[in-house]
C-alpha positions as CSV (number, residue, x, y, z in Angstrom):
1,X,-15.0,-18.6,-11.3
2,X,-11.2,-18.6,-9.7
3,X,-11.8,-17.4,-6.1
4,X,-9.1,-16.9,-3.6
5,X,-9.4,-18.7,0.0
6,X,-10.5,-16.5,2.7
7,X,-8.5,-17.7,5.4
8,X,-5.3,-17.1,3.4
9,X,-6.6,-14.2,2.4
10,X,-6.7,-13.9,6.1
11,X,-3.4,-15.2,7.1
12,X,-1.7,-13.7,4.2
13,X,-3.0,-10.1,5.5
14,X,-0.8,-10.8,9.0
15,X,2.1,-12.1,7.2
16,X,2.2,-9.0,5.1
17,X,1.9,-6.5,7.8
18,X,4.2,-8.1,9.9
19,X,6.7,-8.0,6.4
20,X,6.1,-4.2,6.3
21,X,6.4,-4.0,10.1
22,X,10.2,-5.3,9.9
23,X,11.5,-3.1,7.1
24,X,9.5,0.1,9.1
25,X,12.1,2.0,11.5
26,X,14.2,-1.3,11.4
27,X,16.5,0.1,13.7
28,X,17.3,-4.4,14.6
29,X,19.3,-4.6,10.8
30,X,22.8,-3.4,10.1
31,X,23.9,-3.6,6.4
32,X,27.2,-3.5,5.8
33,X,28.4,-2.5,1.8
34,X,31.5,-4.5,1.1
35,X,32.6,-2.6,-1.8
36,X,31.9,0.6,-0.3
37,X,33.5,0.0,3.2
38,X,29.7,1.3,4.5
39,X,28.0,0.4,7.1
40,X,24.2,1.3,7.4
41,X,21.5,1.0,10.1
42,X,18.2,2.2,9.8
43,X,17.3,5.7,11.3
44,X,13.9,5.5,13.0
45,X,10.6,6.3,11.1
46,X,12.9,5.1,8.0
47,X,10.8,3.0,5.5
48,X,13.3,0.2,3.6
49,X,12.4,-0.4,0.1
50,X,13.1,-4.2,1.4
51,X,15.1,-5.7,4.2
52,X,16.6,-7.8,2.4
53,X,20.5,-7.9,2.6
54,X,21.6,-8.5,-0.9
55,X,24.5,-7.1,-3.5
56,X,22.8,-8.3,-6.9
57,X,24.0,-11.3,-6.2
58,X,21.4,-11.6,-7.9
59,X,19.1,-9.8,-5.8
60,X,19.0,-6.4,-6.0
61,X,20.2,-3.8,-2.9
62,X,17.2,-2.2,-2.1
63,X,18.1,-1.2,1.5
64,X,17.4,2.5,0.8
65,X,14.7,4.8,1.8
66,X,12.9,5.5,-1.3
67,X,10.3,8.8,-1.0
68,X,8.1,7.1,-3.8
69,X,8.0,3.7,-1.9
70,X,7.7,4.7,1.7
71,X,5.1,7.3,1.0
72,X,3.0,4.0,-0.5
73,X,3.4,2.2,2.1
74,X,2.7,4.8,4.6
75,X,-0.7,4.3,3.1
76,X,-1.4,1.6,3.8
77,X,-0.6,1.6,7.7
78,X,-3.6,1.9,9.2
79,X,-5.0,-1.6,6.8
80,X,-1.5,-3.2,8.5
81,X,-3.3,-2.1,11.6
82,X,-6.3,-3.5,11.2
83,X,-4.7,-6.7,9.7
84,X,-2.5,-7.3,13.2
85,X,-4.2,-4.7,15.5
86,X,-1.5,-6.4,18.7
87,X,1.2,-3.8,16.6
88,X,-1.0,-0.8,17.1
89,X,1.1,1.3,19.2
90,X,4.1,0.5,17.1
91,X,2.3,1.7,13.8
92,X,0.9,5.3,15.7
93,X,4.6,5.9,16.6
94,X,6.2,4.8,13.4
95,X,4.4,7.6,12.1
96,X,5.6,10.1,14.3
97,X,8.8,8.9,14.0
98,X,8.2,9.3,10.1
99,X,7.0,12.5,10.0
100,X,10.5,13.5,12.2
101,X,12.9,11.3,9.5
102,X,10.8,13.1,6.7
103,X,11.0,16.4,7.9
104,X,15.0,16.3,8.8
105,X,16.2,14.8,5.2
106,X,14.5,17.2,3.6
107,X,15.2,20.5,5.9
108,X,16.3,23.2,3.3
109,X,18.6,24.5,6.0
110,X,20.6,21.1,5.6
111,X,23.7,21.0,3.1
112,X,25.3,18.1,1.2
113,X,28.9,17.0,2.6
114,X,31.2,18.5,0.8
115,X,33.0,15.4,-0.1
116,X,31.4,12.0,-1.1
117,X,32.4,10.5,2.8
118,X,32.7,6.8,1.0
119,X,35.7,7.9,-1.1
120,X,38.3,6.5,1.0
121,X,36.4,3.5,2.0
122,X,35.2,2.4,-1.7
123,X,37.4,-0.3,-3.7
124,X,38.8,0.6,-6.9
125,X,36.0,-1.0,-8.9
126,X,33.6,0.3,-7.0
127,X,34.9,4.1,-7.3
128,X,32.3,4.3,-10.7
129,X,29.6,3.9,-8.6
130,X,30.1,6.7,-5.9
131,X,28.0,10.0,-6.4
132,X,30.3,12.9,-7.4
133,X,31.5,15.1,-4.6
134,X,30.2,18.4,-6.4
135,X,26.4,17.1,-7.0
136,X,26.3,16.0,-2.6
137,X,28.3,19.5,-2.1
138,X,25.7,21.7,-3.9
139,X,22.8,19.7,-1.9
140,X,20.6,22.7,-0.4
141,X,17.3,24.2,-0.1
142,X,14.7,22.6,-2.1
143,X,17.1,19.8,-3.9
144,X,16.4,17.6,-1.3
145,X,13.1,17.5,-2.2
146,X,14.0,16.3,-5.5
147,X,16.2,13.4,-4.0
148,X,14.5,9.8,-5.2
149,X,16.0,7.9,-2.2
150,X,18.3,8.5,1.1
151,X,20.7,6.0,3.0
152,X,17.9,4.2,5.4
153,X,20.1,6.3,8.1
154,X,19.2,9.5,6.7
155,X,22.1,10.6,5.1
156,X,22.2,11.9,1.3
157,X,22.4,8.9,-1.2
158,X,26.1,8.3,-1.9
159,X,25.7,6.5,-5.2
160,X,25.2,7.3,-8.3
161,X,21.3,7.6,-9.4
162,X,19.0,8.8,-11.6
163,X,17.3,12.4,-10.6
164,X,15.3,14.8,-10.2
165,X,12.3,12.6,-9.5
166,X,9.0,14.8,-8.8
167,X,6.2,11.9,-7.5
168,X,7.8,11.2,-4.1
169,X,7.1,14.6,-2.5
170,X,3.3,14.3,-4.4
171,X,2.7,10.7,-2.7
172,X,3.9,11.9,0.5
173,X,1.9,14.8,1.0
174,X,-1.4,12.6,-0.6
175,X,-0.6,9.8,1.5
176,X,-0.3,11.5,4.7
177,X,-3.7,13.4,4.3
178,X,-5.1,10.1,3.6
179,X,-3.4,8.2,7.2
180,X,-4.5,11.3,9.2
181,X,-8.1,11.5,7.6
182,X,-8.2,8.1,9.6
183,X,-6.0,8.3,12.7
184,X,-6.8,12.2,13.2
185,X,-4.8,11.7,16.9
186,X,-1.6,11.7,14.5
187,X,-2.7,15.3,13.1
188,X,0.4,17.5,14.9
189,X,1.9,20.4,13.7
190,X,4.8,18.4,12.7
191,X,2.9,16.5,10.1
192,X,1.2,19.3,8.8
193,X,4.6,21.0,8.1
194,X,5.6,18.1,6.3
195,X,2.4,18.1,4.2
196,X,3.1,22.3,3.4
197,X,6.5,21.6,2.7
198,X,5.4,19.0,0.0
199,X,2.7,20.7,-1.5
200,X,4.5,23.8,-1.5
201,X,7.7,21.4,-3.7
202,X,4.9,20.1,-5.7
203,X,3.3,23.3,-6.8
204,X,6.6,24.6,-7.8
205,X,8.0,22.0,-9.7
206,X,4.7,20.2,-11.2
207,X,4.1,19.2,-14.7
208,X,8.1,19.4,-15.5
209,X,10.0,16.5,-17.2
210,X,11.4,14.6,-14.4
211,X,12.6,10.5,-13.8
212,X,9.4,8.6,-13.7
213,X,8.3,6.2,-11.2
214,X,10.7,3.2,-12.5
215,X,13.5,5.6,-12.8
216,X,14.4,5.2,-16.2
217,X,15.9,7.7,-18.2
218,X,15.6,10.3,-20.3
219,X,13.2,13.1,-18.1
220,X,10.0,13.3,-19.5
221,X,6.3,14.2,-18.4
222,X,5.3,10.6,-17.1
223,X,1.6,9.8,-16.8
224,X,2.1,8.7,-13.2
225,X,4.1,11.8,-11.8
226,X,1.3,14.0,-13.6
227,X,-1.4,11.9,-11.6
228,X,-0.2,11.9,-8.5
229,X,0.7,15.7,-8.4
230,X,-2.5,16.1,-9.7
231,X,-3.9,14.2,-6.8
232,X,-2.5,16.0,-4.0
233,X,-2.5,19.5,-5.5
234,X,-6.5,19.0,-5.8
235,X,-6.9,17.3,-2.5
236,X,-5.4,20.3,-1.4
237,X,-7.6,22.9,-3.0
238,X,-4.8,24.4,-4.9
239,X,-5.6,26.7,-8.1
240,X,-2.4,24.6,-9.6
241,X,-4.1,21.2,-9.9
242,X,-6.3,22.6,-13.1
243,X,-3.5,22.9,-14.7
244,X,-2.0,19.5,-14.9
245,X,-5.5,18.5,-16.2
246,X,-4.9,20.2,-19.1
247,X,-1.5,19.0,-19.4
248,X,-2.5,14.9,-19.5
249,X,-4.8,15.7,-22.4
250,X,-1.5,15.5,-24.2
251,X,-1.0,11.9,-23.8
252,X,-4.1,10.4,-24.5
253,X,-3.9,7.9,-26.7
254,X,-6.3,8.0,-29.7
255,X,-5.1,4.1,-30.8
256,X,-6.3,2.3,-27.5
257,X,-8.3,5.2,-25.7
258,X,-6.1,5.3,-23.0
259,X,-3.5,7.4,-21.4
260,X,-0.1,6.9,-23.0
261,X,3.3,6.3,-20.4
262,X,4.2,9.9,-20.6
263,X,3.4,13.0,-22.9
264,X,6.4,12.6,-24.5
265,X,5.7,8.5,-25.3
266,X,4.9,7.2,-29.1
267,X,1.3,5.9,-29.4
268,X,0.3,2.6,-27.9
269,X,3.5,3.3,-25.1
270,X,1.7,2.0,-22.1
271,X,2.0,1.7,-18.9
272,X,0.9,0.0,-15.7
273,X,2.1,3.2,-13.4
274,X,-0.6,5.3,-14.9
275,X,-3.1,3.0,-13.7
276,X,-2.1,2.6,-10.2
277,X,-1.4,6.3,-10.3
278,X,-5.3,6.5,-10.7
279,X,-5.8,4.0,-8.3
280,X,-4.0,5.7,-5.4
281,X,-6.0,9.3,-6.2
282,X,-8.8,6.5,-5.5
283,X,-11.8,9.3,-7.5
284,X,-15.3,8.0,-8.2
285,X,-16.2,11.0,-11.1
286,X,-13.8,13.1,-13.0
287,X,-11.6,12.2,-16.0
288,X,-9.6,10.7,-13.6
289,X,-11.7,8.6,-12.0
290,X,-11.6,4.7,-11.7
291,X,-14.1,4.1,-14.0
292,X,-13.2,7.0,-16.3
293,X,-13.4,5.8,-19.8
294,X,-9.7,6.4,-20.3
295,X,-8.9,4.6,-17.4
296,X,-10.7,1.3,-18.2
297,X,-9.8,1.6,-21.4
298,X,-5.4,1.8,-20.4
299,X,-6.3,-1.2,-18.1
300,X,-7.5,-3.2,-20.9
301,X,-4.7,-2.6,-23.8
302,X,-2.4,-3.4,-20.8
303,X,-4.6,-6.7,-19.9
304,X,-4.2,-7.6,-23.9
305,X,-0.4,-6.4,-24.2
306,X,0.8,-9.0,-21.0
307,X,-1.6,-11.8,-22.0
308,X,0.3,-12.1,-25.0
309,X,3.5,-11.7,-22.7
310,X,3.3,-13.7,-20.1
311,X,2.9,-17.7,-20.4
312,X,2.7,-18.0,-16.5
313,X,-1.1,-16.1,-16.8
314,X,-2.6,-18.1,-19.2
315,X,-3.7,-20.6,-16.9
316,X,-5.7,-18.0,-15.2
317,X,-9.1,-16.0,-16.0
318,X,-6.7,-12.8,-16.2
319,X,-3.6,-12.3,-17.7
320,X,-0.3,-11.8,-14.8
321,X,0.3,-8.0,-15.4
322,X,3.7,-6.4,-15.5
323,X,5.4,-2.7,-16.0
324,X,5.2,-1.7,-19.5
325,X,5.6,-4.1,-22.8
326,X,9.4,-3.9,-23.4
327,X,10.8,-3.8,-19.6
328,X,13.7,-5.9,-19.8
329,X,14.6,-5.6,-15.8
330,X,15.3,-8.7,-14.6
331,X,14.4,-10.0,-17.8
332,X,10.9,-8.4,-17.8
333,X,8.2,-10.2,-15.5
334,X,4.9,-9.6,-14.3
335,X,5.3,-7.3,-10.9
336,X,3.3,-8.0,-7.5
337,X,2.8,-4.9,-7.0
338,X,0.7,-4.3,-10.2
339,X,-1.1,-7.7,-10.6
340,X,-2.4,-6.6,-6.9
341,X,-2.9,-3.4,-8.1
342,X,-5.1,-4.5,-10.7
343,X,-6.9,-6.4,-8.2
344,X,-7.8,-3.5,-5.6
345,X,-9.1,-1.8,-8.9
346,X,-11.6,-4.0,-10.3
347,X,-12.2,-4.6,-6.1
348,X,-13.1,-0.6,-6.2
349,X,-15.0,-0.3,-9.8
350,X,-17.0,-3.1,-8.0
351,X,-17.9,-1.6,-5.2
352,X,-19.0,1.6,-6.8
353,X,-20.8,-0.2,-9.6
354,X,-22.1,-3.3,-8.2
355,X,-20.4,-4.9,-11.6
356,X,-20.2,-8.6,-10.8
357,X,-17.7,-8.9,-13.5
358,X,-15.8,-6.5,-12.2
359,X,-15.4,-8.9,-8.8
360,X,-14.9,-11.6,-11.0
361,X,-11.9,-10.6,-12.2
362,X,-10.7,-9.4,-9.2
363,X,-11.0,-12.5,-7.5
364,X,-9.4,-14.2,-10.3
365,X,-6.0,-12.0,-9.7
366,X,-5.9,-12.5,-6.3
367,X,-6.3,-16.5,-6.6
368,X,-3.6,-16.0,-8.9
369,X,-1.4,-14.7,-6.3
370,X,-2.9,-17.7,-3.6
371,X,-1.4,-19.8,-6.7
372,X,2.2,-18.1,-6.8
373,X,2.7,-17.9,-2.7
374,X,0.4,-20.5,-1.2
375,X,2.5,-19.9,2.0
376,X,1.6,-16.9,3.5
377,X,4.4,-15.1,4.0
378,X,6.9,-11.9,2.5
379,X,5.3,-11.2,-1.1
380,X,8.4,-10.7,-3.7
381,X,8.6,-7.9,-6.0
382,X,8.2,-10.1,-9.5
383,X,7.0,-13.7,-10.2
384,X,9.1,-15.5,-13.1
385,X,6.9,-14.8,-16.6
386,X,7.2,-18.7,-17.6
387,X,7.5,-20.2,-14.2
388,X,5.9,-18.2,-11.8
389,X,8.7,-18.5,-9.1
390,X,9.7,-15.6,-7.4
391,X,12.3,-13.2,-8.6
392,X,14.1,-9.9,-8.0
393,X,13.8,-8.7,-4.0
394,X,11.8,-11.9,-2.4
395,X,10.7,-9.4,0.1
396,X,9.5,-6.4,-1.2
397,X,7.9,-3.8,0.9
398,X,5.8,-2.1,-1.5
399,X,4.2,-5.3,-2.6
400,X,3.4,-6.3,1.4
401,X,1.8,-3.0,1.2
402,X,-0.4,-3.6,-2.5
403,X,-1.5,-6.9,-0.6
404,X,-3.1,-5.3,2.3
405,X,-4.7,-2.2,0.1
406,X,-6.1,-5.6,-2.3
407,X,-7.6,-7.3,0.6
408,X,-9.0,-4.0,2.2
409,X,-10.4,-3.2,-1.5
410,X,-12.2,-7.1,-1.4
411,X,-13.8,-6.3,2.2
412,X,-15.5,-3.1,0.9
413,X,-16.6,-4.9,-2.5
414,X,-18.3,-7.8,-0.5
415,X,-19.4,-4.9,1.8
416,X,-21.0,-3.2,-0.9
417,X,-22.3,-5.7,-3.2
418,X,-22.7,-9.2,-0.9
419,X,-20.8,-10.8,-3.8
420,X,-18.8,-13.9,-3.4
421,X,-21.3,-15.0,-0.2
């Protein structure tokens, strides 16, 4: 059995909360865009995607405040918390402060500038890359809620992206029900207009084609945006939540059992978001549960799919698991984010089920990760599918975040089961 060392389970824990810590109101980091003539610090209770400073060169700029990614990360605040309990104080205020940040970028009193303010700045060939002066002008109302990402200032996103994308506003509102279910001090008024303003956005726009969670085009009904608005409508009580029920009965996928990337996807199209959309809902019974048939089943085409894939898994008990078979970004690697997420599943099935095979494997794709970073320190986005060296953003915020919810997910398993003593 491949079992992953406590104490670097242990030291890893600190490194990754301290990671998230530095991109969360990182108010200390200026970037400055060469191309665009921008300069950029973080607003407080701003989450950045990473701090890395980098111009796909060849990492990619991620210093942005992604709704999707911060609202993940806000999750897991109180497990950084417990991991490095000296920042305690910090973490209570960051989520003020991110409640405030959330609440003013998307104020439907607020309009878009009227033109781009990078156009006189930008170089000629970066001029293809700035956002068009009549889709920031006819930013109003509820189109913020639609935005995937703002400047980690506040300001509207000034280059060009992919949108409308519907899960950030879902995650949000889930993920801070969840953080004040445990820090109920944090329960103002202000957060609870946050969470009325999402579900409200949600229960408008739910169950439309939208840009999924790896913002690729065309819009479609993705798996993972049905989930998660799914999640929060229901944790919510709302009447609207039934509906989106029906709707993912479209996309099951009679060739694998599974759930298929999106309504729209051919048969067989899967895809890892769809199983760490079920993980975050976190459900013990329903069709949507962890160890809902469908579920199990997604996780183990997936498991098949990237053990073909990947040569850098097959050293390991469990196959290094990526996006979705054909992703070609950055060549197409396995992602921390999911091979963790995988982890904290099989943690969770274990703990409800008392499944020893279940731990097993779990175990097994966290000593992978000991294997890839040995050092604890800032977890990368992707590890190399031949090599295993990191690649993409080397510090990815997200993937500090899947770390800490993996090693919380362990505790509770040896909690609940006395496995692995």
């Amino acid at each position: 059995m491949q079992t992953p060392a406590p104490d670097w389970i242990a030291a890893q824990s600190v490194a990754s909360a301290r990671a998230m810590r530095n991109a969360c109101s990182a108010t200390h980091l200026l970037r400055h865009r060469e191309g665009f003539g921008w300069d950029v610090r973080p607003a407080p209770g701003s989450i950045l995607a990473s701090p890395r400073i980098a111009s796909w060169n060849p990492e990619p700029d991620y210093f942005h405040h992604w709704i999707r990614d911060a609202a993940i990360v806000l999750r897991a605040v109180p497990r950084a918390m417990q991991a490095d309990p000296q920042a305690r104080q910090f973490w209570l205020g960051f989520v003020a402060d991110f409640v405030a940040f959330s609440l003013a970028t998307s104020d439907p009193q607020r309009q878009g500038p009227k033109v781009n303010p990078l156009k006189a700045s930008t170089r000629a060939d970066h001029q293809k890359f700035l956002r068009p002066d009549s889709e920031l002008a006819a930013l109003t109302g509820a189109d913020w809620l639609e935005e995937p990402r703002f400047a980690a200032d506040g300001s509207p996103d000034l280059e060009r992206w992919t949108r409308p994308q519907d899960d950030g506003p879902a995650l949000r509102a889930s993920a801070m029900m969840a953080v004040l279910a445990e820090l109920p001090e944090l329960a103002t008024a202000d957060a609870q207009a946050l969470i009325a303003r999402d579900l409200a956005h949600v229960a408008r726009v739910a169950g439309r084609p939208s840009i999924g969670p790896w913002e690729e085009t065309p819009l479609r009904r993705t798996t993972f945006t049905l989930l998660v608005q799914w999640d929060a409508l229901d944790r919510a009580g709302h009447a609207g939540a039934d509906r989106l029920v029906t709707l993912m009965q479209q996309a099951e996928d009679p060739q694998t059992g599974g759930w298929r990337e999106s309504i729209e996807a051919p048969a067989q199209r899967l895809d890892s978001a769809t199983c760490l959309a079920i993980l975050h809902a976190g459900r013990s019974d329903g069709p949507f549960a962890l160890t809902a048939p469908r579920n199990l089943a997604t996780m183990a085409a997936l498991e098949a799919v990237f053990a073909a894939l990947y040569p850098v898994g097959r050293d390991h008990a469990v196959p290094a698991i990526g996006r979705w078979a054909e992703d070609v970004y950055f060549d197409g690697n396995p992602w921390y984010p999911t091979t963790l997420g995988f982890a904290e599943t099989h943690y969770r099935i274990a703990a409800l089920t008392g499944d020893p095979a279940m731990f097993e494997k779990a175990e097994a794709w966290m000593h992978m990760v000991q294997t890839l970073h040995p050092t604890p320190g800032p977890l990368p986005e992707q590890f190399h599918r031949d090599s295993g060296a990191p690649t993409s953003s080397l510090d990815l915020t997200w993937s500090q975040a899947a770390f800490l919810e993996a090693a919380a997910a362990r505790d509770l398993a040896l909690q609940a089961t006395g496995f692995g003593r």
